[in-house]
N, C-alpha and C positions, 0 to 999 in steps of 0.2 A: 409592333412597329411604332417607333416613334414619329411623333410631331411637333415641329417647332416656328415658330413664325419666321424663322429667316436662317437659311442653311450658306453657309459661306464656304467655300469648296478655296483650301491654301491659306494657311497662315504664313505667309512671307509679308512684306510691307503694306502691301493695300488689305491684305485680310487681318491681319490685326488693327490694325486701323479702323476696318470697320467693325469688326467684332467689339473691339471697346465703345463707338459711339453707339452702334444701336444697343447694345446691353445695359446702355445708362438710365436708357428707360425700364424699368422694373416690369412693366407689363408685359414686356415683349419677350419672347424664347429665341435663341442664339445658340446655333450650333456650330462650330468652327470647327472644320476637316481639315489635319495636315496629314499628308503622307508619312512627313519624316517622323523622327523623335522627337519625345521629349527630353531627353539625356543630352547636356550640350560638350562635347570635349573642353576641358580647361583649357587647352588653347584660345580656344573660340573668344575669350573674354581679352586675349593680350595683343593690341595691335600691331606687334611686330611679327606676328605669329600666321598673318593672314591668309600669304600668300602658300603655306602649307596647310589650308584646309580644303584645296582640291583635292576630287581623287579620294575623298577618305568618306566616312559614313555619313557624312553631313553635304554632300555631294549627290546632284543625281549623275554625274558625269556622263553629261549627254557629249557625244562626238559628232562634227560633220559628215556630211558625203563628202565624196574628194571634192573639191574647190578647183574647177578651169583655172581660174585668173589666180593662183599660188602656185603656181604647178603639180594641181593633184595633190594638194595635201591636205590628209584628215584634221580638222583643229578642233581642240578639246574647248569643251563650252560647260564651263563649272555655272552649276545653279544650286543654290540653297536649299536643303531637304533636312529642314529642322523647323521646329518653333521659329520664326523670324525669317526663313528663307533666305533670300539675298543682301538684307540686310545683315545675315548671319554670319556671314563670310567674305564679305568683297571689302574694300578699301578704305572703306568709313567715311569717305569723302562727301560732303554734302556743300553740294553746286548746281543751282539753278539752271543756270547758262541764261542767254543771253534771251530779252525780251521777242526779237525776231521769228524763234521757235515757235514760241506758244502763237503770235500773231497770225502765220504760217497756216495753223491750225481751222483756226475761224474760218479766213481766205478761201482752206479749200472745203467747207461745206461745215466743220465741227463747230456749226455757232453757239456763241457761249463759252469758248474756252481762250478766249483773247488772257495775255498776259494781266493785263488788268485787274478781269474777270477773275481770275486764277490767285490774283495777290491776298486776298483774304486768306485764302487757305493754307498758303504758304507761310502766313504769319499764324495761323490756327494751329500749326501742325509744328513749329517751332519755339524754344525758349531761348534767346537770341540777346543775353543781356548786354545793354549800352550802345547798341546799333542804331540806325537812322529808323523810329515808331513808324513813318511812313509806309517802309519796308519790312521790315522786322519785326517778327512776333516773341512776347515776351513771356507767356502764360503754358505757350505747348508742350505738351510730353517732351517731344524730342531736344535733348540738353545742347547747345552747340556751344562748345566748350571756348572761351573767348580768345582773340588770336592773342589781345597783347599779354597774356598771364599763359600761352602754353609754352613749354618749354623749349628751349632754340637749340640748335646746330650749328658749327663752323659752316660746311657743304650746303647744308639749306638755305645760309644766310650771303653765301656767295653765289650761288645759284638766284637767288631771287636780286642780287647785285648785279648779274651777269645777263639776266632779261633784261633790268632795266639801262643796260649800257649798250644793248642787241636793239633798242627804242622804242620797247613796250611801257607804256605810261604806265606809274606806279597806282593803284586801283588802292583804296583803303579799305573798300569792301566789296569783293569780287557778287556777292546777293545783295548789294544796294540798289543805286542807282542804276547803276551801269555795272555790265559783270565784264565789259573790256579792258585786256592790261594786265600788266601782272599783278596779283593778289595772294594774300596770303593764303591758303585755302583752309577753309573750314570743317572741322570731323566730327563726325558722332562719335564721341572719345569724353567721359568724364571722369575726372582725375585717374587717367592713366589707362581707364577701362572700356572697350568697346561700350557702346550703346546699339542694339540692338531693332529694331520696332516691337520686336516680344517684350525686350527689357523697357521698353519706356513706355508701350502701350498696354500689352498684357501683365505682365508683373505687378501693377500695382491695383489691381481689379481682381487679383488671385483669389477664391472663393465667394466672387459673385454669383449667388442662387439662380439666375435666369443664364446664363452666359455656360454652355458644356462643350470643352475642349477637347477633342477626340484627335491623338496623336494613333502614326501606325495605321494611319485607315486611308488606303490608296480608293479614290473615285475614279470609276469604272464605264458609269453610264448613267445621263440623266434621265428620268422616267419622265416623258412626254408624252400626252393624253390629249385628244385635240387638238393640237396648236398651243397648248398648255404647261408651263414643264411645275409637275407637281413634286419630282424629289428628286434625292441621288442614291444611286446604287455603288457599294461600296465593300472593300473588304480590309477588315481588321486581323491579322493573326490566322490568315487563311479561312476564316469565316466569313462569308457573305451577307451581309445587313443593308436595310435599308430605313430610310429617315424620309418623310415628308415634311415640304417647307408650307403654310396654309399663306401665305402673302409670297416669299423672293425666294428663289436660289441665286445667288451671287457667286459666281465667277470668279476667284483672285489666284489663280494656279499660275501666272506669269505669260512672257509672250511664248512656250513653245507649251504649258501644261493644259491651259485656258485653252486654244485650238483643236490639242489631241482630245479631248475630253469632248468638245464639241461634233469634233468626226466621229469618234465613236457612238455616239449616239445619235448619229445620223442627220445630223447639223453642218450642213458645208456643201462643196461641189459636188452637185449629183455624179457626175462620170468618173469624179476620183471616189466617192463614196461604193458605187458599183464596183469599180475594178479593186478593190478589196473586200467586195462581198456584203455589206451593210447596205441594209434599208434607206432608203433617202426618205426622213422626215420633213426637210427643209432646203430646198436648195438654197443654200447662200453662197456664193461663189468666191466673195473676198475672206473666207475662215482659211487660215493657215496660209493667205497670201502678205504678202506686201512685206515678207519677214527682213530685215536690216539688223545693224550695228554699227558702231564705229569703228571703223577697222586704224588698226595703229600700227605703227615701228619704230624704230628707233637709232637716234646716233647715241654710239657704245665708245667709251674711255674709258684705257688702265689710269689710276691713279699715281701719284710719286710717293703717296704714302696710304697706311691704311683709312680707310672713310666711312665702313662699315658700323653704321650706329644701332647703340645697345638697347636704347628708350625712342619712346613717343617723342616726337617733333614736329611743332608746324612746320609744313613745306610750303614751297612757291605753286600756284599755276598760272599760267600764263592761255588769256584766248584773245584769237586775233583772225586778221583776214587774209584769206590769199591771195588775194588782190584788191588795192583802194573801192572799186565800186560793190562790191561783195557785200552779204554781211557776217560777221562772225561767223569763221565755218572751221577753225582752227583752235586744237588746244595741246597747249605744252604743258607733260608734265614731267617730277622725277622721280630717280631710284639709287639708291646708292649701291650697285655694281652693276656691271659692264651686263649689257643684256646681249645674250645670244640670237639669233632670229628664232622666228616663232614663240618670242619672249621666253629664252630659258635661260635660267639665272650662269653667269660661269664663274667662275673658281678663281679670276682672278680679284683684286682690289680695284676699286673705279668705279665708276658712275655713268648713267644712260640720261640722257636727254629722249623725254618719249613723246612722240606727235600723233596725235588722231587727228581725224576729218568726221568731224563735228553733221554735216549734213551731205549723206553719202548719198547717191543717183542710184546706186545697184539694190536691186529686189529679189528677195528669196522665196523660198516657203517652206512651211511645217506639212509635211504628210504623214500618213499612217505608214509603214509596211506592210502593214495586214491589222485582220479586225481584231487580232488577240491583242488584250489591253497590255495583257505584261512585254511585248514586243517595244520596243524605244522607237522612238517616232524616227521619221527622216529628216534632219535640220540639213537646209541648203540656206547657207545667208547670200550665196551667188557674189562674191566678193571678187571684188573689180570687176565685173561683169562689163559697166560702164568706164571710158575711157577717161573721161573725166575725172572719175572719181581718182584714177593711178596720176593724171597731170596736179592734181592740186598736191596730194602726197608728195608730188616730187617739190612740190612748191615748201611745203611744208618739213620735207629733209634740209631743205637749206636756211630754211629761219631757224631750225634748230640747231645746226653747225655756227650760224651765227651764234646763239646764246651759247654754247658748248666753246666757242675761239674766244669768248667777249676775257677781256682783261681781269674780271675780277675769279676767274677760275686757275691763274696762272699758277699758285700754290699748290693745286692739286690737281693740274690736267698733267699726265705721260704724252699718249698719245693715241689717236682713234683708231678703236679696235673694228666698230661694224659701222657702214660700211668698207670703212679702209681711204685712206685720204688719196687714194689712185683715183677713187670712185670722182669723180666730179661734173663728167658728162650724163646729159639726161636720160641715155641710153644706158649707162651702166646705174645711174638712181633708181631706171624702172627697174630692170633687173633685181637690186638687190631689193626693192621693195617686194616683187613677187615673191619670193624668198625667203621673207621675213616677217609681212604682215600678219597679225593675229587679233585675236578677239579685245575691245575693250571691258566685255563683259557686261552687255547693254543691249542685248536682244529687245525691241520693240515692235509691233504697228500689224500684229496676222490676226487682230479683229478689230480694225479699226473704228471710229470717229465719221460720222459720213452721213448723209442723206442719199447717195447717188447706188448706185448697184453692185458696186465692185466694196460699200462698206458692212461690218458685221453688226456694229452696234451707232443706235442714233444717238443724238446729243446729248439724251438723257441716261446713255448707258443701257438703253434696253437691246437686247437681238432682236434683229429686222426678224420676223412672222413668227414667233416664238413668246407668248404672254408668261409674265412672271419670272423672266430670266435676264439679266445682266452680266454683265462682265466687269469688274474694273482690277485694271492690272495692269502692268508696261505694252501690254497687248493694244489695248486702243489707241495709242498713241499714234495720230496718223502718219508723223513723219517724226526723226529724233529733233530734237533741241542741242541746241549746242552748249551744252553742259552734261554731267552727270546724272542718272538718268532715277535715282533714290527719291531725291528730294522732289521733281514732278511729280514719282507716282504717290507720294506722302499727301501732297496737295491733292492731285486727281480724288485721293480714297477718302481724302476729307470731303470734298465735294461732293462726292457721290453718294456718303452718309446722310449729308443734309437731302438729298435726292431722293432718297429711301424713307425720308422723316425722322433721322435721330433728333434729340435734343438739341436746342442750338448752345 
């Protein structure tokens, strides 16, 4: 049986992350657990290529329950099951959002995680050359490839003309000062190439002597002794092994792995723990609660010619409010062809104007089906649950019809294909939003940030009555941020490393 001083369960964004700073110290043992592979598909590397690595072996392709508030419809929720995880496969997009978020946080009990608080790490976790030093970090792993030197678009360059004539103020750096407005937006993209958290954080620490990467090894069950959690149980290759951590097991399995992991081992609601038959070691009642995302859809246009681009291109985004007193709860992004609902790509030439709601009111949760591990969990993101959440959406369909009518599209708008330019009353907006809304792919918050009883982890990242065990992962995040949800947890796992006593 081995042992190691810190077992990190997910190598997706926050466990590479940590894996590389604690291994910096030479003295310390590091074992990093990922489910998926090591083997990455060539695709994986070419950002055009992203949106076909759902579904494929670098995919856990987890599915909903049916969703009330869509009319019963199952929605597919791609998550990263590779070296790098989510980072591995989603959109490359890295965007803070907006200070309000992280503030938010503190507010409701997570002190210590004010925006402020948080800007070290952001600049820690970044290489950010020629930005504003205040905000921007210039020394991090992670390459943010510069907007004025990435290559342009006709469609992207009318589109980000086309907010600003819809009266979104032009933003020169959406992670500055201020992330309101339109901006260019920023990718982990270097020359040409995805950037990864594997590729910028593991990759270059390859054959570090303290640091053991164990790919192919799904975690099972943590060993908790006491009040204690002394390891994890796990299986590689249909063999069953186990590892003791002699200081941390750390948590970075994401917002639906992190919770499963937790219930199986009998960490969560005693009553849902019973009625799937496992022991209750802990009742904590907020594990696999509080689950959210950003739910989105989109206004869809044929084009008058083709628009479908071959290469990487900086694009626009656009974050803003759905009403004057608000604060940033809105974010516009694009696609070049016409989006079907439930986001599916169609056949014809055109482009989509896509809206999320940035800070959603609806609550889900992560359950077990049963105490078998290889069983898929049950994801309920409870999507539109809350009423609110469908009124600001509708708010949000029509700022985007705005930048989709604005003059500088005239070259290339046909005419709107979803929802159909019949659609103009609120009653037919909600409708087609039921209809159409899908995942932004930014599952957050089912062990959250908290002091109070309904949270799983305190400020410092440890679980409430459970010694030697953390989490950090999109999972703590008490509520989303109105931005992209990468670049937080990049911050969070820097933080958390200093938390843990990496080197500074």
């Amino acid at each position: 049986m081995e042992t190691f001083d810190f077992i990190v369960v997910g190598a997706g964004t926050a466990g590479c992350v940590l894996a590389a700073r604690l291994s910096a110290d030479p003295g310390v043992r590091v074992l990093l657990l990922e489910a998926g592979s090591a083997e990455r598909p060539a695709a994986m590397a070419n950002p055009m290529a992203w949106f076909a690595l759902a579904g494929t072996s670098v995919d856990w392709s987890y599915r909903t329950v049916p969703q009330v508030g869509t009319e019963e419809a199952v929605h597919r929720w791609p998550r990263g099951k590779v070296l790098g995880g989510s980072s591995a496969i989603n959109g490359m997009m890295h965007v803070r959002g907006d200070r309000s978020g992280y503030d938010a946080w503190a507010a409701g009990g997570a002190t210590g995680w004010t925006y402020d608080e948080l800007l070290p790490y952001f600049k820690r976790s970044e290489r950010a050359v020629g930005g504003d030093p205040r905000y921007r970090g210039t020394t991090g792993p992670m390459v943010i490839e510069p907007v004025a030197t990435a290559p342009t678009d006709p469609l992207w360059e009318a589109l980000y003309e086309a907010a600003a004539q819809a009266g979104h103020a032009r933003n020169p750096d959406g992670n500055g000062a201020s992330a309101e407005g339109v901006a260019w937006c920023e990718s982990n993209v270097v020359d040409g190439v995805r950037q990864s958290a594997a590729d910028a954080y593991l990759a270059p620490i390859t054959g570090r002597a303290n640091l053991t990467v164990r790919t192919g090894a799904l975690a099972n069950r943590l060993l908790v002794e006491a009040g204690v959690c002394r390891g994890v149980e796990y299986t590689v290759g249909g063999q069953a092994r186990t590892s003791l951590a002699e200081r941390e097991v750390v948590l970075a399995a994401g917002a639906i792995g992190s919770p499963r992991l937790l219930l199986l081992s009998g960490i969560g609601p005693g009553q849902h723990l019973r009625e799937v038959g496992i022991d209750v070691l802990a009742d904590v009642p907020g594990v696999g609660a509080n689950l959210h995302d950003h739910p989105k859809s989109e206004v869809a246009y044929t084009a008058t010619r083709p628009v479908r681009t071959s290469h990487y291109a900086r694009k626009p985004h656009v974050l803003l409010r759905s009403e004057p007193a608000a604060d940033p709860d809105l974010q516009m992004i694009f696609i070049d062809f016409p989006m079907h609902p439930r986001f599916t790509p169609g056949p014809e030439d055109g482009f989509s104007v896509i809206f999320a709601l940035m800070t959603p009111a609806s609550r889900g949760t992560v359950r077990l089906a049963s105490a078998d591990p290889d069983r898929a969990p049950l994801v309920d993101p409870n999507y539109l649950a809350e009423e609110a959440d469908l009124a600001r959406l509708v708010t949000g369909l029509r700022r985007a019809r705005e930048v989709g009518e604005a003059p500088a599209l005239a070259g290339f708008r046909d005419k709107e294909l979803f929802p159909g330019p019949v659609a103009r009353a609120d009653e037919a907006l909600r409708a087609h939003l039921r209809r159409s809304v899908s995942t932004y792919f930014h599952p957050v918050g089912t062990c959250r940030i908290g002091t109070d009883a309904g949270s799983v982890v305190d400020p410092r990242l440890a679980v409430h009555t459970v010694a030697n065990l953390r989490v950090v992962d999109a999972s703590v995040l008490p509520s989303l941020v109105a931005g992209n949800t990468n670049a937080p947890v990049l911050a969070i796992a820097e933080r958390a490393a200093t938390l843990l006593g990496a080197p500074g």
